[in-house]
MMTF fields as JSON, N, C-alpha, C and O atoms, coordinates in Angstrom:
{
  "mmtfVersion": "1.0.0",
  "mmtfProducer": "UNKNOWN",
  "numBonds": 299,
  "numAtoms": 300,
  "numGroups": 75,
  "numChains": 1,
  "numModels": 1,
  "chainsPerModel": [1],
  "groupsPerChain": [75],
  "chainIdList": ["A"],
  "bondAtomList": [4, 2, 8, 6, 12, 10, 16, 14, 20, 18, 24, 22, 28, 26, 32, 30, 36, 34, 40, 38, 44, 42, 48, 46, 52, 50, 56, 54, 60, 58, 64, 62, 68, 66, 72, 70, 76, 74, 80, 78, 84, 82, 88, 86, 92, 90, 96, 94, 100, 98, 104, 102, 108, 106, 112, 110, 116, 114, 120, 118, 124, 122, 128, 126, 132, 130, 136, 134, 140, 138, 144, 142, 148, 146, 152, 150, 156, 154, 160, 158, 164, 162, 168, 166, 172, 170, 176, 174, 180, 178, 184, 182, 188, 186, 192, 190, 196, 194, 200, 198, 204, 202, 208, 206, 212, 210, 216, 214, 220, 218, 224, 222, 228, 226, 232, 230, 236, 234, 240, 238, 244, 242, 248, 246, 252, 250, 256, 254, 260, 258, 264, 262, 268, 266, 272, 270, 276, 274, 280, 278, 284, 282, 288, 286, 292, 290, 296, 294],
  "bondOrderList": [1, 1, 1, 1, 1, 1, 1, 1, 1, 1, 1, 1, 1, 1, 1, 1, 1, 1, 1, 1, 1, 1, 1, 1, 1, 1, 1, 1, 1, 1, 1, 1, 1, 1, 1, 1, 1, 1, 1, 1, 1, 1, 1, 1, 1, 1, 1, 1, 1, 1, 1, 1, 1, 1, 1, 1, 1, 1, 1, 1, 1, 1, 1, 1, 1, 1, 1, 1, 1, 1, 1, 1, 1, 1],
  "groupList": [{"groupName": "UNK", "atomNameList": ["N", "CA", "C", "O"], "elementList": ["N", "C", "C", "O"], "formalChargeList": [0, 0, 0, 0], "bondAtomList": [1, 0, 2, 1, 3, 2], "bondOrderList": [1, 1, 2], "singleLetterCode": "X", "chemCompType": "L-PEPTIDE LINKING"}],
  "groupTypeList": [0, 0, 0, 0, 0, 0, 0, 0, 0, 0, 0, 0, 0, 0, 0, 0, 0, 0, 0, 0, 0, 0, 0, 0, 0, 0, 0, 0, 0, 0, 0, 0, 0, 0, 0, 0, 0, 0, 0, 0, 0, 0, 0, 0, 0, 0, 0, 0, 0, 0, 0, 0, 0, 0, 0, 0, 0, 0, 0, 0, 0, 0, 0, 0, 0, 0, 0, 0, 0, 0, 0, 0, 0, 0, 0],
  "groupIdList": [1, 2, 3, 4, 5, 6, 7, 8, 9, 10, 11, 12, 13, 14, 15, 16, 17, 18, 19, 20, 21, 22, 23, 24, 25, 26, 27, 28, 29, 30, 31, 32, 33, 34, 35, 36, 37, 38, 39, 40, 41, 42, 43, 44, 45, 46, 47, 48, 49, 50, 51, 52, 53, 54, 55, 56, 57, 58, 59, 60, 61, 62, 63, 64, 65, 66, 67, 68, 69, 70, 71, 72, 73, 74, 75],
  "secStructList": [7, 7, 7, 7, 7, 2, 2, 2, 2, 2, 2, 2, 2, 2, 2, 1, 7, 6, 6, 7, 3, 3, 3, 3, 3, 3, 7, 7, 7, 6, 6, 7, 7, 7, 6, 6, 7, 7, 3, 3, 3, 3, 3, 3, 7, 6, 6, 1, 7, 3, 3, 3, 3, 3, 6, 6, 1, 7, 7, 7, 7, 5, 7, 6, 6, 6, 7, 3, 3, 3, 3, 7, 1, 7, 7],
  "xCoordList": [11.205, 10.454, 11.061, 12.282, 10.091, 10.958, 10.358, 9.246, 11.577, 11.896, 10.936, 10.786, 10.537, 9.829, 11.025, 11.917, 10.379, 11.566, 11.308, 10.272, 12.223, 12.356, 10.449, 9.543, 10.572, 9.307, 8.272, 7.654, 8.062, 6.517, 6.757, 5.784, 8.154, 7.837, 7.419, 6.915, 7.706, 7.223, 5.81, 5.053, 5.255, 4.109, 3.23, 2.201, 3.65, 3.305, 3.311, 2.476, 3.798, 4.1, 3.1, 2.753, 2.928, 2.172, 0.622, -0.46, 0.825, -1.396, -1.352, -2.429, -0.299, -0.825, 0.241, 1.297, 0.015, 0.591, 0.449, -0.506, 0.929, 0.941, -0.924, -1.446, -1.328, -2.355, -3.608, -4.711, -3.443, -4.166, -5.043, -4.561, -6.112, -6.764, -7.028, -7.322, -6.883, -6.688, -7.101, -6.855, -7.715, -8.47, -7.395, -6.805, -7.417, -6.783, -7.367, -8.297, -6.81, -8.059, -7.091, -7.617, -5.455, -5.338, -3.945, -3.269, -3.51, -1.988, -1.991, -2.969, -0.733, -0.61, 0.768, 1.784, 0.273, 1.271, 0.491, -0.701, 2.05, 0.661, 0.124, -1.077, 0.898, 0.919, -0.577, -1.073, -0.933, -1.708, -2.649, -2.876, -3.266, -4.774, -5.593, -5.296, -6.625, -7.768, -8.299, -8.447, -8.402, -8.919, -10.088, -11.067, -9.653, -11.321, -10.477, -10.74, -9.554, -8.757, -8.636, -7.651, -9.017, -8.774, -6.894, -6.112, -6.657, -5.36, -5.333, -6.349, -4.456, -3.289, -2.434, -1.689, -1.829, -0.395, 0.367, 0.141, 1.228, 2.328, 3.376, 3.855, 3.739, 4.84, 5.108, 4.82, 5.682, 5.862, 7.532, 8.155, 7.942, 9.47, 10.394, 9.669, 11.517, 11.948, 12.226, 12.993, 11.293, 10.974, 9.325, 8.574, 8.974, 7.592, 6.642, 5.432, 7.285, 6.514, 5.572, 5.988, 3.967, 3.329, 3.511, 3.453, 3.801, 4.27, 2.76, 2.202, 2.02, 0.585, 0.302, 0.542, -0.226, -0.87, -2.435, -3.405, -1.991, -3.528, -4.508, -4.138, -5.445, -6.618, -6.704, -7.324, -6.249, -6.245, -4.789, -4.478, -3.967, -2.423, -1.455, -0.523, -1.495, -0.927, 0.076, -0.232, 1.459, 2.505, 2.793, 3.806, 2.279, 2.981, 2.463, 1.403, 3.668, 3.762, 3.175, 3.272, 2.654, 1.979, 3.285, 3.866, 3.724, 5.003, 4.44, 3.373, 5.394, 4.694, 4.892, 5.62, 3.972, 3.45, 3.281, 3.71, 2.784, 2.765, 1.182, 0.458, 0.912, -0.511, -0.786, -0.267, -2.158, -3.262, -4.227, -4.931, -4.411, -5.065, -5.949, -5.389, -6.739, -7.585, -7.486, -7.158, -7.8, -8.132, -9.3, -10.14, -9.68, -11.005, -11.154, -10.515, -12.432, -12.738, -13.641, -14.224, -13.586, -14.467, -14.412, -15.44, -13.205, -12.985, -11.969, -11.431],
  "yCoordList": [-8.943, -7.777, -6.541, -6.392, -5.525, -4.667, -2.828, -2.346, -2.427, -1.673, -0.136, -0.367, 0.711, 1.766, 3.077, 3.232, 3.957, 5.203, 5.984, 5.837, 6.769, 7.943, 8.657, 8.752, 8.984, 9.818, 8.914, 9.451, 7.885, 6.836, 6.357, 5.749, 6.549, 6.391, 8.254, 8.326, 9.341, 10.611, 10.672, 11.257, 9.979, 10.076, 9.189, 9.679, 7.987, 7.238, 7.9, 7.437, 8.913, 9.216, 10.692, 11.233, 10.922, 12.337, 11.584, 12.075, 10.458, 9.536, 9.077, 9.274, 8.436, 7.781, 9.127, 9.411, 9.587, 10.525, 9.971, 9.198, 9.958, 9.195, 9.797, 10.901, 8.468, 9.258, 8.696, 8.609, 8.255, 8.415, 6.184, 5.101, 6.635, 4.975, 4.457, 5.054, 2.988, 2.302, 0.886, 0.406, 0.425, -1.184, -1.943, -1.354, -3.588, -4.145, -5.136, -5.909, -5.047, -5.531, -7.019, -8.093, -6.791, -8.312, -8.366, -7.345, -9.672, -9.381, -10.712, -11.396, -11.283, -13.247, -13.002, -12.335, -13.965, -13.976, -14.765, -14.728, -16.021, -16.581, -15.79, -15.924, -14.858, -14.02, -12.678, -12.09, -12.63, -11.15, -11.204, -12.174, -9.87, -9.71, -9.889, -9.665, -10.324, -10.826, -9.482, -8.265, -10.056, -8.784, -8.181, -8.573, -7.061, -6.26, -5.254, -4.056, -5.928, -5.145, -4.287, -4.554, -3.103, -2.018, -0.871, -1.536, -0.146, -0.025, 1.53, 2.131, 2.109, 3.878, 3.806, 2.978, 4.605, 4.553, 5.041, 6.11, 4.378, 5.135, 5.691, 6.786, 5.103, 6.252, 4.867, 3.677, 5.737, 4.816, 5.063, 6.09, 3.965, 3.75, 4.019, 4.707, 3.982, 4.123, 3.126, 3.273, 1.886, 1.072, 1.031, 0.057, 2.717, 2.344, 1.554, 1.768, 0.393, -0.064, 1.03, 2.078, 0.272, 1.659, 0.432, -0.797, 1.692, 0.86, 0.836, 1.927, -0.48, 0.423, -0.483, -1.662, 0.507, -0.388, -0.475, 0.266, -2.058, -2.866, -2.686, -2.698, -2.565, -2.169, -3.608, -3.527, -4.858, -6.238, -6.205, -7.185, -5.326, -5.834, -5.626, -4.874, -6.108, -6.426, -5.09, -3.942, -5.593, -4.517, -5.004, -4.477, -5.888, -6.199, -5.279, -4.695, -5.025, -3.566, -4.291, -5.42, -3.236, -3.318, -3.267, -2.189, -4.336, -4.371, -3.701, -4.01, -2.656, -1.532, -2.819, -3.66, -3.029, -3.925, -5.334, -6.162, -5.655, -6.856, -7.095, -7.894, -5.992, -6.085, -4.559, -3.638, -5.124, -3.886, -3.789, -4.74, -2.137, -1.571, -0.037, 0.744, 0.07, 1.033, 2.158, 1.861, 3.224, 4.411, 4.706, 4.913, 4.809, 4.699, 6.485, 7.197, 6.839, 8.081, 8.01, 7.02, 9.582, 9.834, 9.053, 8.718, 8.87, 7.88, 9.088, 8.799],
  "zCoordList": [-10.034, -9.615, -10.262, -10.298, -10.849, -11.632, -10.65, -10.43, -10.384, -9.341, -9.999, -11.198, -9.791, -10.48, -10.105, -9.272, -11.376, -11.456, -10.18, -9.532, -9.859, -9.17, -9.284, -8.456, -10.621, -11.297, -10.563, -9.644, -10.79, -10.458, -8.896, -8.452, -7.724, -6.835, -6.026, -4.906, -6.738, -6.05, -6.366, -5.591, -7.721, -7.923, -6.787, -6.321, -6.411, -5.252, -4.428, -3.651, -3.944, -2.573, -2.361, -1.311, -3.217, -3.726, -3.946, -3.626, -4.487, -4.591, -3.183, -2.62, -2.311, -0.882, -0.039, -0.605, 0.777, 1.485, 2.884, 2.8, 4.21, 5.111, 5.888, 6.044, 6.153, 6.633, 5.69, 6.231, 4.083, 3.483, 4.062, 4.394, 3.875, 4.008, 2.835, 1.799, 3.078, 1.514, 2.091, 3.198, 1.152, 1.312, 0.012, -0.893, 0.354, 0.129, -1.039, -0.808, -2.149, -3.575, -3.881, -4.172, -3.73, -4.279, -3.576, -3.447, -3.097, -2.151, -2.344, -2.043, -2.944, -3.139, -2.136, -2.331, -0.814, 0.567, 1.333, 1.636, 1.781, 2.84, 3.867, 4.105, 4.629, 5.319, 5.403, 6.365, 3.652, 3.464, 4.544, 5.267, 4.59, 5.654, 4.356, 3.183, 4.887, 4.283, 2.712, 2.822, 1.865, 0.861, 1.408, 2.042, 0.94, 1.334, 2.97, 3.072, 4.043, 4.658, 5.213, 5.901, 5.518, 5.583, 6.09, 6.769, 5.916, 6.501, 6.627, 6.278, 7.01, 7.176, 6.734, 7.257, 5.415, 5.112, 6.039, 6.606, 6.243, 6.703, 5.868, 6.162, 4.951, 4.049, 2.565, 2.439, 1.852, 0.649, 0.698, 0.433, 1.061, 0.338, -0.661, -1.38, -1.264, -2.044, -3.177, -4.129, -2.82, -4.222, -4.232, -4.294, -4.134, -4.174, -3.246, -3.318, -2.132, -1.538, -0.394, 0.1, -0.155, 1.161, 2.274, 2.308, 3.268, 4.114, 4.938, 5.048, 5.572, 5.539, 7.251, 7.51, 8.089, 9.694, 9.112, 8.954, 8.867, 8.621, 9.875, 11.049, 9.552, 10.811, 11.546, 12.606, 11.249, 11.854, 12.452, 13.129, 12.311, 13.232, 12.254, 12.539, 11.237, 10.217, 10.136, 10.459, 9.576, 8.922, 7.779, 7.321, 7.029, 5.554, 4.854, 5.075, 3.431, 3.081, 1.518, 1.037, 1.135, -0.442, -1.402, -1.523, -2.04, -3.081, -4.395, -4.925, -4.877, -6.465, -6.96, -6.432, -8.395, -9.14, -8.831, -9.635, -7.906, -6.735, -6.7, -7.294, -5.681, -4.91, -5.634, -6.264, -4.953, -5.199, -4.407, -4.067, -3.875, -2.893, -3.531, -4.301, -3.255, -3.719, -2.316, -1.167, -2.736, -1.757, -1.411, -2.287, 0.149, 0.497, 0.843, 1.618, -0.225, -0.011, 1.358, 1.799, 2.011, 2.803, 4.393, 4.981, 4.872, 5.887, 6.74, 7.808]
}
């Protein structure tokens, strides 16, 4: 797993800000919530991960260059 700079985790933290909603496009875990998902960031970490309360229960966190989640406008 290759860890992201300082620069690309403020930029993370500055595109998902806590608060922001985001749907869930690809997550390989036996664990993931279902794609499609919905969630709330709660904050992005310092390896980039968002830490996100899945609208199903869920706390597994989006790993930077792992998974992929899109931002849901207008919510």
């Amino acid at each position: 797993m290759k860890f992201p700079s300082l620069r690309q985790v403020e930029e993370m933290r500055m595109r998902y800000p806590k608060g922001t909603r985001i749907e869930l496009e690809k997550m390989d875990d036996v664990q993931a919530p279902p794609i499609g998902t919905k969630g709330t960031v709660l904050c992005v970490d310092d390896t980039g991960s968002i830490m996100v309360a899945w609208d199903n229960g869920s706390h597994l966190n989006v790993i930077y260059g792992e998974d992929q989640v899109r931002k849901i406008s207008g919510e």
